[in-house]
N, C-alpha and C positions, 0 to 999 in steps of 0.2 A: 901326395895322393891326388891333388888335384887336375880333374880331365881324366882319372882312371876310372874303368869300368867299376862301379856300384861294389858289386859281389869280392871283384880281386880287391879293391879297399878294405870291405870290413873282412872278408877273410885274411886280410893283412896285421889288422887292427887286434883282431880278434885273437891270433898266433902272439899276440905280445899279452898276453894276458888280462887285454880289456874289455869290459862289458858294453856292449856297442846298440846304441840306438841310431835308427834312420831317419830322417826327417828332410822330408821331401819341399822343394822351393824351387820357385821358375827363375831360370838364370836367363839372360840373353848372350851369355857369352860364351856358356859349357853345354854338352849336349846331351841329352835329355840320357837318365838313366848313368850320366859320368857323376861321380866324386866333384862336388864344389871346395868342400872344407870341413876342417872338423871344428869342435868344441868341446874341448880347449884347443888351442890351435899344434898347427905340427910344431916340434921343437921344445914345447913346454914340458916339465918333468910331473908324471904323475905318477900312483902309487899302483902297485901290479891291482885288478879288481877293481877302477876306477870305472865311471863309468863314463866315456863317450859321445858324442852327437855326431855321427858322420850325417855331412849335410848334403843330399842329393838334388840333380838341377832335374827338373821336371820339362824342360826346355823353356823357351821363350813365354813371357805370360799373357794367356790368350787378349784379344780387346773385343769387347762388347761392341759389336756395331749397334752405335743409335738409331731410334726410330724417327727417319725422316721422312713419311709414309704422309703425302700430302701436303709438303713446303713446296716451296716455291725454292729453286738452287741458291740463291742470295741467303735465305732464311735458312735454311743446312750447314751453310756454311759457317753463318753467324753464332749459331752457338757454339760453335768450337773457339770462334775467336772473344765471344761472351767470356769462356773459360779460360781460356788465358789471359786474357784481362783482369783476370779475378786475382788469377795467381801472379801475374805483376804487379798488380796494385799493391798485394802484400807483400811482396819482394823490396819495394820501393820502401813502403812502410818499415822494415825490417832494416834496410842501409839508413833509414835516418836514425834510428835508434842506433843502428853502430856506431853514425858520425857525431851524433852528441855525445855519447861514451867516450869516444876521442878526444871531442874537443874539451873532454873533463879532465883529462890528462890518465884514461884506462885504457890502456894498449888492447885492440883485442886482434890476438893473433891468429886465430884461427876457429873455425866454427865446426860442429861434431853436431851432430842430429842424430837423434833415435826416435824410434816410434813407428807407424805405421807407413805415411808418408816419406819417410826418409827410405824405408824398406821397399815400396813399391812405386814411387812415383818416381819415375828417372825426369821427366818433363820438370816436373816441378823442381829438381834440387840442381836437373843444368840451369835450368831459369834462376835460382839463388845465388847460384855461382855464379852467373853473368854479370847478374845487376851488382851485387855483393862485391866482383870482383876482385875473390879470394876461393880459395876450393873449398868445397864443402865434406867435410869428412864424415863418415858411418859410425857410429858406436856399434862394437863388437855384438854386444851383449841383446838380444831379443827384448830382455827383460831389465830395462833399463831403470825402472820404480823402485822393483824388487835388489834388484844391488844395490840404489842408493839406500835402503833402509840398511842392508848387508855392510855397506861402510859405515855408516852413523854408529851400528851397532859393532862392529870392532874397534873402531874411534872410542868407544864408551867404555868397554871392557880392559882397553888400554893394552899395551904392548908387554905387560909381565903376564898377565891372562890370557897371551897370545892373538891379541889384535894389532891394533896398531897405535904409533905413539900421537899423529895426528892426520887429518883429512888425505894432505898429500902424499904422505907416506902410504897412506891406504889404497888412492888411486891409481898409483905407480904401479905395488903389488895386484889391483884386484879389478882394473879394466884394459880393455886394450881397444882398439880401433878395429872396424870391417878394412878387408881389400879395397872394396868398393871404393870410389872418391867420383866427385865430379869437379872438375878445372873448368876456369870461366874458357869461353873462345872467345881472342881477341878481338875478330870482327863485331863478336855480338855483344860485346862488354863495350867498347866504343859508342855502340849504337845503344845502349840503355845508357852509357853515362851523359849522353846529349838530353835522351828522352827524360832523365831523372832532374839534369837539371830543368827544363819546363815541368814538371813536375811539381818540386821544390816552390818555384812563382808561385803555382795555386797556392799550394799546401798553405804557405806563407803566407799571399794575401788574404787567400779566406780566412784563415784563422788567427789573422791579424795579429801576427807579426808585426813589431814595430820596425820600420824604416824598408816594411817588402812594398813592392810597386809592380807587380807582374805587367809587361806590356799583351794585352790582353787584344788588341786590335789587330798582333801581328803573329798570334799564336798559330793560329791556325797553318797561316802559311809558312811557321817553322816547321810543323807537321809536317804539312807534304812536301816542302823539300827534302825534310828528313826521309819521308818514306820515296821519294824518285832517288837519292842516293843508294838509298838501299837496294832498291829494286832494277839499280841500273848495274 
């Protein structure tokens, strides 16, 4: 159903004996008033009377233009790059905690994000995936707090009470992944793995790291060669 018009969806949905809720969301990729997806997904067996989320794109999601109302053009522009700085630094942040998990010998294969962020910030989760350099996957579920108490709580009831026999066996049955995904681009994953390793110097020598030495005299000018490659 996805990309069909709204109405031929649920009157689709609706002909199979389902109880159909609409629930509207800005896609950038479907057009406004088309069928995105449903919940549970197509394919999944439910019971006739079930009830539905067909999930509708409201088109693209509007962006507030900020109030630049007496900067000076350098200063305008500045806080956009203020803000991506923010969200790189924690990106950064986030790769080293994967790389020490690594070097503990915890594989971590793949990363899934829920929440608010993960839902609306496409900036922010290509940026994850960049630096990350790994795709960042969507958790199905909106409500991703509330299904984790949903599996704790069939984990406990146990699988003769009709839950389940352990964690895994719960998640397999009782979550799935968004379409959605964001894949790093290799130009720009390239160009954060340089930027992470000066990074790294700081991080290291300020926080004193034993045996880090950041050459600190020639930083700067790895910058800007960094950013004249880019830019060229």
């Amino acid at each position: 159903m996805r990309d069909q018009a709204a109405a031929d969806a649920q009157a689709a949905l609706e002909a199979e004996g389902l109880v159909v809720t609409v629930d509207e969301r800005s896609n950038a990729s479907i057009a406004a008033g088309n069928a995105v997806k449903t919940e549970p997904a197509a394919g999944e067996t439910v019971d006739v009377g079930s009830a539905v989320t067909l999930i509708v794109s409201t088109g693209p999601k509007p962006v507030v233009v900020p109030d630049v109302v007496g900067l000076l053009r350098p200063d305008a522009k500045t806080r956009a790059e203020v803000y991506r700085a923010l969200i790189e630094a924690t990106a950064f942040g986030a790769r080293a905690i994967v790389e020490r998990l690594r070097e503990h010998g915890v594989a971590v294969e793949r990363v899934v994000c829920c929440g608010g962020i993960a839902e609306k910030n496409d900036l922010f989760m290509q940026i994850y995936a960049d630096v990350l350099g790994r795709p960042m996957l969507v958790a199905g579920s909106t409500q991703t707090p509330a299904l984790g108490s949903a599996i704790a709580a069939a984990v406990t009831a146990g699988q003769a009470a009709g839950g389940h026999a352990g964690f895994e066996a719960a998640q397999q049955k009782m979550t799935r992944l968004a379409e959605r995904r964001f894949d790093p681009e290799p130009a720009a994953a390239r160009t954060y793995d340089t930027l992470y390793a000066l990074y790294r110097e700081l991080h290291d020598s300020f926080g004193g790291v034993p045996g880090a030495n950041a050459e600190l005299s020639t930083l700067m000018k790895r910058l800007l060669a960094l950013r004249g490659q880019v830019l060229n």
